[in-house]
C-alpha positions as a Markdown table, in Angstrom:
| # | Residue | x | y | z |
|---|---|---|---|---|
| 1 | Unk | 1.3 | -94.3 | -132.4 |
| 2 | Unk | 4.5 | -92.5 | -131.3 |
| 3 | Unk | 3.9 | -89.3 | -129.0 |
| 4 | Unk | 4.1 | -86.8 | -131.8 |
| 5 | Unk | 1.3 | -88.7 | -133.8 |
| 6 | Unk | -1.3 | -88.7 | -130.2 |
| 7 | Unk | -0.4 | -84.8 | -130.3 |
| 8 | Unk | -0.6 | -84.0 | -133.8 |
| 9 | Unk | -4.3 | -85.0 | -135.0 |
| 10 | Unk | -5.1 | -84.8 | -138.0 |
| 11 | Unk | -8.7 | -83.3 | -136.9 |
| 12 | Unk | -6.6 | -80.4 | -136.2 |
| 13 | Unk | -4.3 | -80.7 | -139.3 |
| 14 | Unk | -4.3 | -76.7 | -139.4 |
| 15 | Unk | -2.5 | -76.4 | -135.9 |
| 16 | Unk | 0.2 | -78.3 | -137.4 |
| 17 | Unk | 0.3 | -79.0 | -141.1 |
| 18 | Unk | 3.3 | -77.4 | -143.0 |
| 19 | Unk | 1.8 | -77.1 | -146.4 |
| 20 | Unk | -1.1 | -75.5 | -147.9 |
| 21 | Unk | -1.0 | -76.2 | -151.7 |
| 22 | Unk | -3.6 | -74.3 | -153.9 |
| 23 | Unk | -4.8 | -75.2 | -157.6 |
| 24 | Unk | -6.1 | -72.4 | -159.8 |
| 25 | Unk | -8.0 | -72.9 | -162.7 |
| 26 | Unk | -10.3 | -76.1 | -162.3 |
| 27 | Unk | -13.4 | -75.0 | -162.7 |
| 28 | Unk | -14.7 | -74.2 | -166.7 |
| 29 | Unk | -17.4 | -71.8 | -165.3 |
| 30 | Unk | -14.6 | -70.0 | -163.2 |
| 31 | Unk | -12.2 | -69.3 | -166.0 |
| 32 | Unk | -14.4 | -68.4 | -168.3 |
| 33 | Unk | -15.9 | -65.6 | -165.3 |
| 34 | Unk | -12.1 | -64.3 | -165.5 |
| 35 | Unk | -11.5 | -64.6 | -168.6 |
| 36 | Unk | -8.9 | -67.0 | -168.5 |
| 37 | Unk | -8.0 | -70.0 | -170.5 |
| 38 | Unk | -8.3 | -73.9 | -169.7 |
| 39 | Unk | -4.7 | -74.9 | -169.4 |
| 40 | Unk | -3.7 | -78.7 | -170.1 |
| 41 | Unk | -2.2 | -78.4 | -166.1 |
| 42 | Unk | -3.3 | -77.3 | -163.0 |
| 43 | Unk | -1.8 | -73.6 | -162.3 |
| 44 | Unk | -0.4 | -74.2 | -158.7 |
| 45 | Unk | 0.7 | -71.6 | -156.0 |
| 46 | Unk | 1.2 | -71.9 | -152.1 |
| 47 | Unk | -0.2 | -70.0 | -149.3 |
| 48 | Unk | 2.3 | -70.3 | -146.0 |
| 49 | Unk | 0.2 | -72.1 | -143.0 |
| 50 | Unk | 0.1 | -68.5 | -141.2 |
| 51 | Unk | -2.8 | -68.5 | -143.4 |
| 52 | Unk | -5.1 | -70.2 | -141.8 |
| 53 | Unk | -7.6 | -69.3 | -139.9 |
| 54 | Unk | -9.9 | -71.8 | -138.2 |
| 55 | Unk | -13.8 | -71.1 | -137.6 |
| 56 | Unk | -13.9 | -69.1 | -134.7 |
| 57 | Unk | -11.0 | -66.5 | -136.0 |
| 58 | Unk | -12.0 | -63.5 | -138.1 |
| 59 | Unk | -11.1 | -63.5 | -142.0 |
| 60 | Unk | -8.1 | -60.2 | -142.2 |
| 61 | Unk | -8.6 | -57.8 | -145.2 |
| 62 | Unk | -4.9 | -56.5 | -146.2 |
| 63 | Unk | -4.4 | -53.0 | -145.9 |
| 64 | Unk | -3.3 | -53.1 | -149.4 |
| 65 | Unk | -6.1 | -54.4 | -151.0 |
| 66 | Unk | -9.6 | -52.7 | -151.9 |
| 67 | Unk | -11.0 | -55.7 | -153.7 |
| 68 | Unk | -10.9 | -59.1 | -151.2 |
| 69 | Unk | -12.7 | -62.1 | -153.1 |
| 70 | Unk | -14.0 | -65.3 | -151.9 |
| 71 | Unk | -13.2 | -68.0 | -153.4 |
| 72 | Unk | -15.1 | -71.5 | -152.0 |
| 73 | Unk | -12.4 | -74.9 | -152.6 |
| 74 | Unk | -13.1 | -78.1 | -151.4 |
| 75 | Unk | -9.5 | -79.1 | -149.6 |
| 76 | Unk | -8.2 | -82.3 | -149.6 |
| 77 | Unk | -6.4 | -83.1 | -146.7 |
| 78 | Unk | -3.1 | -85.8 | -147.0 |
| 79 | Unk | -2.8 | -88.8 | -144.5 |
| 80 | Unk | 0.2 | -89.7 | -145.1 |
| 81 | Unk | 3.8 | -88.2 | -146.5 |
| 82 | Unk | 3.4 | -88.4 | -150.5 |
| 83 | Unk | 5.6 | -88.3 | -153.4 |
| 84 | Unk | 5.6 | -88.7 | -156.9 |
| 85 | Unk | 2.4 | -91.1 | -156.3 |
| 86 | Unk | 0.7 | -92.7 | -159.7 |
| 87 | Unk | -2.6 | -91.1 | -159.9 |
| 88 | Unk | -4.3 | -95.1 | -159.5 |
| 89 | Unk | -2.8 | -95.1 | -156.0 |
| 90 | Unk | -3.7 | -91.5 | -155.0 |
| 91 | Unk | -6.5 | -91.9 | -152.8 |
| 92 | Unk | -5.1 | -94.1 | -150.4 |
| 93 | Unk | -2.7 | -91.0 | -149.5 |
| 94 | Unk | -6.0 | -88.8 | -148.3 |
| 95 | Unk | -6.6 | -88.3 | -144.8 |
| 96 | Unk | -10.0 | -86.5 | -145.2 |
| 97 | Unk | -11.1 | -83.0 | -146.3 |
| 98 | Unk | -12.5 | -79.4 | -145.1 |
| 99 | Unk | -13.9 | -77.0 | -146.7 |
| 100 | Unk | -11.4 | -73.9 | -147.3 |
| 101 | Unk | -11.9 | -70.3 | -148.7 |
| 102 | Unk | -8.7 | -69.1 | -150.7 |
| 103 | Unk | -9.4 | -65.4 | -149.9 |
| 104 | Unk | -7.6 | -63.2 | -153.2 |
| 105 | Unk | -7.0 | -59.5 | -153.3 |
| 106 | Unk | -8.5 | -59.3 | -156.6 |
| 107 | Unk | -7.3 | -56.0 | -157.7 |
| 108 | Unk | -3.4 | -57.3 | -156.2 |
| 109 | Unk | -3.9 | -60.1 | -158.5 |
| 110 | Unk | -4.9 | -58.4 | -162.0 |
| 111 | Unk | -1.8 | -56.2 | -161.0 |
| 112 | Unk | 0.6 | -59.4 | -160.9 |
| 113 | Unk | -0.8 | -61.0 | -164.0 |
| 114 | Unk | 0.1 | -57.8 | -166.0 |
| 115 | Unk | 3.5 | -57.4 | -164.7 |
| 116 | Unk | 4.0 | -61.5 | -165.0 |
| 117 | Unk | 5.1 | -61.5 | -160.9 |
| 118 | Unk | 3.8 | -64.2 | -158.7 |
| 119 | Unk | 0.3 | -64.1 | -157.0 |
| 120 | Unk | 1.8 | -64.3 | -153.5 |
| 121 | Unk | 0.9 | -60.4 | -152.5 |
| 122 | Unk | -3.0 | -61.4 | -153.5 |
| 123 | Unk | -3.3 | -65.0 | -152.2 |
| 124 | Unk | -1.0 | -65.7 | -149.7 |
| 125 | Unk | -1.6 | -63.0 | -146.7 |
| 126 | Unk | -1.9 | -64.0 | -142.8 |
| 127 | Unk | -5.6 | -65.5 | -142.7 |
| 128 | Unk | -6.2 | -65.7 | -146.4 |
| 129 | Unk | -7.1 | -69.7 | -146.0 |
| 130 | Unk | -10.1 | -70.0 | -143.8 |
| 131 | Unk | -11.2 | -73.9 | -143.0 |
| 132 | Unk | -14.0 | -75.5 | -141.9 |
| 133 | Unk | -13.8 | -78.4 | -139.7 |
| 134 | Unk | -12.3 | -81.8 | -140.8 |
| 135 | Unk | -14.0 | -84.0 | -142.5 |
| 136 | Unk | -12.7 | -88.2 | -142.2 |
| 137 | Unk | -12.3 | -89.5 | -145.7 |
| 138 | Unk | -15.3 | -92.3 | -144.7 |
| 139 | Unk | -17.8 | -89.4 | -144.5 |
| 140 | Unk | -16.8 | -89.0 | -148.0 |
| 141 | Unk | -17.0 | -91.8 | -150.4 |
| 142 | Unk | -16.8 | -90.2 | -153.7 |
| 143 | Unk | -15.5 | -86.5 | -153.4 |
| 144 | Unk | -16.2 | -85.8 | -157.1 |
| 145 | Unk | -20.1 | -85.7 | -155.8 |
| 146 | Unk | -20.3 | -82.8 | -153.4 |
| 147 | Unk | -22.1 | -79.8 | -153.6 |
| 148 | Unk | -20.0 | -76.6 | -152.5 |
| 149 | Unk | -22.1 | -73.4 | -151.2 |
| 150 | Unk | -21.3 | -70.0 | -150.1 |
| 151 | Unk | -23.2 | -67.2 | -148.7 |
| 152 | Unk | -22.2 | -63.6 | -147.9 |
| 153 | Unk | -24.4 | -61.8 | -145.4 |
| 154 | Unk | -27.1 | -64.6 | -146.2 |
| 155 | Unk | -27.1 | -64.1 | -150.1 |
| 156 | Unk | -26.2 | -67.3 | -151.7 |
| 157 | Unk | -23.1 | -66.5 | -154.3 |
| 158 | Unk | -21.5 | -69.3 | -155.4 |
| 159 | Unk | -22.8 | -72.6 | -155.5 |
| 160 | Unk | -20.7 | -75.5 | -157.4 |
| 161 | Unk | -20.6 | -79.3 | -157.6 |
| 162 | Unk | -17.1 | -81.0 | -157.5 |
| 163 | Unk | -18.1 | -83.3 | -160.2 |
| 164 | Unk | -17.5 | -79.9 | -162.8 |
| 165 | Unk | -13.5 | -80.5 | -161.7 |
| 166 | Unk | -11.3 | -80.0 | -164.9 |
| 167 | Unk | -8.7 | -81.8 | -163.1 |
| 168 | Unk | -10.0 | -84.8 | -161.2 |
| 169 | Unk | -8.7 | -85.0 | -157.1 |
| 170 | Unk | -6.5 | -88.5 | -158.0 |
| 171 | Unk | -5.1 | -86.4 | -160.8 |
| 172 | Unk | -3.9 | -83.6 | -158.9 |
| 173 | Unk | -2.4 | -85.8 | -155.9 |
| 174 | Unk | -0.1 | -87.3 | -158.3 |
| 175 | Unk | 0.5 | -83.8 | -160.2 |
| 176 | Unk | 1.7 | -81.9 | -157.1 |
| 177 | Unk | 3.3 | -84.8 | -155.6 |
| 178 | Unk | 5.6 | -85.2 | -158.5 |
| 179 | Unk | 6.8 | -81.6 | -157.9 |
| 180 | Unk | 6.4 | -81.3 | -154.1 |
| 181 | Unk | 6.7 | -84.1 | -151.4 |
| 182 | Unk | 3.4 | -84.0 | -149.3 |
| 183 | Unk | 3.3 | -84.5 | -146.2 |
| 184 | Unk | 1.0 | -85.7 | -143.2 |
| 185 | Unk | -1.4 | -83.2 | -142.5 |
| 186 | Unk | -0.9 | -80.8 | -145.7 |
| 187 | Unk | -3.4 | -79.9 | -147.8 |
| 188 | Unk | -4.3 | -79.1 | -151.7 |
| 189 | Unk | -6.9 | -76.3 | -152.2 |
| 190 | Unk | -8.8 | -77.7 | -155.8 |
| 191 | Unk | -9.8 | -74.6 | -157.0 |
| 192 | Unk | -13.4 | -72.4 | -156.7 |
| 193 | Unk | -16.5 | -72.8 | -159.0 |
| 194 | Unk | -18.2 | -69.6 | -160.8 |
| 195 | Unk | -19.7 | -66.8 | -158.3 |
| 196 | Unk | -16.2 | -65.5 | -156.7 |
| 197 | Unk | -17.1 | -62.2 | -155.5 |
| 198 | Unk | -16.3 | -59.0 | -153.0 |
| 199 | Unk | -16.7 | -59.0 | -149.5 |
| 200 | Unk | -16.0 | -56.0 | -147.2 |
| 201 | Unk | -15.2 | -55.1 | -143.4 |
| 202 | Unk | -17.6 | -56.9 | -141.1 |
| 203 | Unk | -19.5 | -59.1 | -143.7 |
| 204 | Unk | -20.1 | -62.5 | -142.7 |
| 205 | Unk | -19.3 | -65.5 | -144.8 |
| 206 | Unk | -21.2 | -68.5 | -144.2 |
| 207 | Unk | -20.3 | -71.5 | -146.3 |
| 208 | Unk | -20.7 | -75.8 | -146.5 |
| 209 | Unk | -20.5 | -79.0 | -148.4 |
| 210 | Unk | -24.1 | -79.6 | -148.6 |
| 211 | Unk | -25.5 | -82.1 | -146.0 |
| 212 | Unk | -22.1 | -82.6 | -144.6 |
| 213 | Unk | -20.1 | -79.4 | -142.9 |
| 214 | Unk | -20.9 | -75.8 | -142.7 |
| 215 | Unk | -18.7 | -72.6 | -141.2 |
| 216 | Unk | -18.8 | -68.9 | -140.5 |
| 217 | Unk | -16.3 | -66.2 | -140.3 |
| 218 | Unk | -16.3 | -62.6 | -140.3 |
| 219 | Unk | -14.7 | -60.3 | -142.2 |
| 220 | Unk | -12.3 | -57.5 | -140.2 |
| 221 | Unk | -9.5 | -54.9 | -140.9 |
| 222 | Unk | -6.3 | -56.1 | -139.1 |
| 223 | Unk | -4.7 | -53.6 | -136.2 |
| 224 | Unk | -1.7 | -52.7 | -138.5 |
């Protein structure tokens, strides 16, 4: 373990990791909620890794936006640099996971998706990716049997088991990584289950993979 690796853990991936690569789409109750279609391949767009914001920092509400959503992902988090891996082989590329919120101005979005312009404005603002603590792959055995919960003020909104995936986690390793080399330390955002919903200035999101991880963040107004 070179010096790099000893100050680069991967228990901290979000101090360091370049990537943050989101799939939309992968949950049937979810896009029938917004009244999308089921696609035959996982929509994918990127949030920069300003976005994250690890327990303990405040979720920011862009000034631009009067509709912020939550959206609950389970995030797989890569071990080791990844590309164009066969779906059989995927798994041995996974470092661990956390659970992530991909935080969408709603009302941005529906403006994008008429005008056919990318989502970035609505998904990819500073603080939009809020992540819970790591979890080592050996906690998890079979991540397609995890229950996802979130709660806003203590009201229980969304609630969603990965094993509802469209697109299984193997699947979508070896999807992305055909089109973008992974890296050590990046991570893939699977997509939310039904319930997505408003928050507003000083609500507090609580959220967890049930009997595993929990996390807590406030929402605020950035000083700009």
């Amino acid at each position: 373990m070179g010096i790099m690796a000893a100050s680069r853990p991967l228990s901290r991936f979000w101090e360091w990791g370049k990537n943050i690569v989101c799939v939309g789409r992968n949950y049937a109750d979810h896009v029938k909620e917004m009244r999308s279609a089921v696609l035959s391949e996982p929509v994918l767009f990127l949030k920069p890794s300003t976005a994250y914001a690890p327990e303990g920092s405040p979720i920011l509400m862009p000034a631009y936006t009067r509709n912020l959503h939550h959206e609950l992902e389970l995030g797989v988090v890569m071990g080791k640099r990844c590309r164009a891996v066969p779906e059989a082989a995927a798994m041995d590329y996974v470092g661990g996971y956390a659970l992530c919120l991909d935080m969408t101005a709603r009302d941005v979005q529906d403006e994008c998706k008429k005008k056919g312009l990318p989502w970035t404005l609505a998904k990819s603002f500073t603080a939009s990716c809020p992540v819970s603590a790591f979890v080592p792959k050996e906690k998890i055995p079979d991540p397609h049997k995890l229950k996802l919960w979130l709660k806003v003020n203590g009201e229980l909104r969304q609630e969603g088991e990965t094993a509802s995936m469209i697109f299984s986690i193997p699947y979508i390793i070896s999807y992305v990584s055909k089109i973008i080399t992974l890296e050590e330390g990046d991570i893939i955002l699977t997509g939310t289950p039904k319930g997505v919903g408003p928050v507003k200035e000083n609500d507090e999101i609580e959220a967890g993979i049930h009997g595993l991880v929990s996390m807590r963040f406030k929402v605020e107004k950035p000083e700009y």
